[in-house]
N, C-alpha and C positions, 0 to 999 in steps of 0.2 A: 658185458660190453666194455671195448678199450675205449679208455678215454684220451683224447688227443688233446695235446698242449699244442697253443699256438704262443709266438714269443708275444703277440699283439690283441690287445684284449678287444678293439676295437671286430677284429677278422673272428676271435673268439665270441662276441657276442650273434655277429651276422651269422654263421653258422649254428647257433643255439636258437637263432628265431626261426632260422631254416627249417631246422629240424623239428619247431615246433607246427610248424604247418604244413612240412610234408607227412607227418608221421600221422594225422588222423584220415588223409586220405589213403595210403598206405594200407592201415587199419580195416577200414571201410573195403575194401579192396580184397581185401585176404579173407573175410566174413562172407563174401560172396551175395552180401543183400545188395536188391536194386534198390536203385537211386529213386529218391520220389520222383513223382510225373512233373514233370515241368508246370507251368502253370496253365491254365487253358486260353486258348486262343480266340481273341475276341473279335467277333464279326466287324465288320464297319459298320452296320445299321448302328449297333452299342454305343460304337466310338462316336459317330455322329451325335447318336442323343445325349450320350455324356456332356460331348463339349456342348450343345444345344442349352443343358441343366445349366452345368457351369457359365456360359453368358447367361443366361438369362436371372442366376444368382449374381452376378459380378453386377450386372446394369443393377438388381435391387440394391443391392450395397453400396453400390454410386447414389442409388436416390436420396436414400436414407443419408449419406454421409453431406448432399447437399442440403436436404432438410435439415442438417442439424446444425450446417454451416450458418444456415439463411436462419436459424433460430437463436445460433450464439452471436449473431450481426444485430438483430432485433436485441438482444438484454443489451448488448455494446451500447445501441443509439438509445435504449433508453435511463441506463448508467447516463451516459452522455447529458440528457437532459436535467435528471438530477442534479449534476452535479453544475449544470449553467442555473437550473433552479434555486440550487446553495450557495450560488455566487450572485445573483440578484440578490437573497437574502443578505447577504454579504455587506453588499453596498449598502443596500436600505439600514441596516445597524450603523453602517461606520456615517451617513449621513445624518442620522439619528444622534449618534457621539456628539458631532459635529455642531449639531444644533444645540444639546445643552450644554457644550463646554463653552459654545457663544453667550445662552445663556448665564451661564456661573458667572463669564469674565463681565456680564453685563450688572448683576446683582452685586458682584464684589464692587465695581466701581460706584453704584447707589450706594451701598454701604460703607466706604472710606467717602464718600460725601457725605452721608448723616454723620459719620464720625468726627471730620473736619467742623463739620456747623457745628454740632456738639461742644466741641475744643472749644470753639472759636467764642462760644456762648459762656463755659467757665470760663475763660481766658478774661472775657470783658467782665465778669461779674467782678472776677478775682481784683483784675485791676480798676473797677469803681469802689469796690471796698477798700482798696490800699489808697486811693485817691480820697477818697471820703475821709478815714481817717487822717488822712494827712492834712487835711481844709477842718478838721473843728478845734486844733489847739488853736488854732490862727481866728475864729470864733469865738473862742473862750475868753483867747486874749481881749479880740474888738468888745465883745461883753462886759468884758473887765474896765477896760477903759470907759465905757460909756456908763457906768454905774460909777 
């Protein structure tokens, strides 16, 4: 077989796809076999009860797809609850916080009052000692004198 050049590879491709699809019917052709039977031809009773199947599988598959909608709505609302559930918990902790750090600020201020009294208590001791000493030379002296 001559092979033909085209200057255009594009014109050369569309002829080689040509060729690939005429050339099995061609084939087929020259073999002299028939062609298979077409396919058989279906009543309309068939076609009825087909599509008849086919809705009445399409409505199942609607049910189900709402059942499963109205089931994945139910875990939502009760997620949902949880998580208001976790958030009462929430609150009641942070009111709980709340209440002993009133506490602490209440106990720290009792205890820089025992601390002050404390002070307050060396502080007088300290200074009746220093006072004391300081009034027995002036006794010793008056003792001196009166002996």
């Amino acid at each position: 077989m001559a092979m033909i050049q085209c200057p255009n590879k594009a014109l050369s491709l569309l002829l080689f796809f040509l060729w690939i699809l005429i050339s099995p019917s061609l084939l087929h052709a020259k073999t002299g076999k028939p062609r298979p039977p077409l396919a058989q031809t279906i009543s309309e009773k068939e076609i009825i009860e087909r599509l008849t199947r086919l809705e009445e599988g399409q409505k199942n598959i609607i049910k189900e797809m709402n059942l499963r909608f109205e089931n994945v709505d139910k875990r939502f609302e009760s997620i949902e609850k949880r998580f208001e559930m976790m958030d009462k918990r929430f609150e009641m902790v942070e009111k709980r916080f709340a209440s002993m750090e009133n506490q602490l600020q209440r106990l720290s201020q009792i205890f820089l009052g025992i601390v002050g009294a404390f002070a307050s208590i060396v502080a007088i001791t300290i200074g009746f000692a220093i006072w004391d000493r300081e009034e027995q030379p002036c006794v010793l002296i008056w003792n001196g004198i009166k002996n």
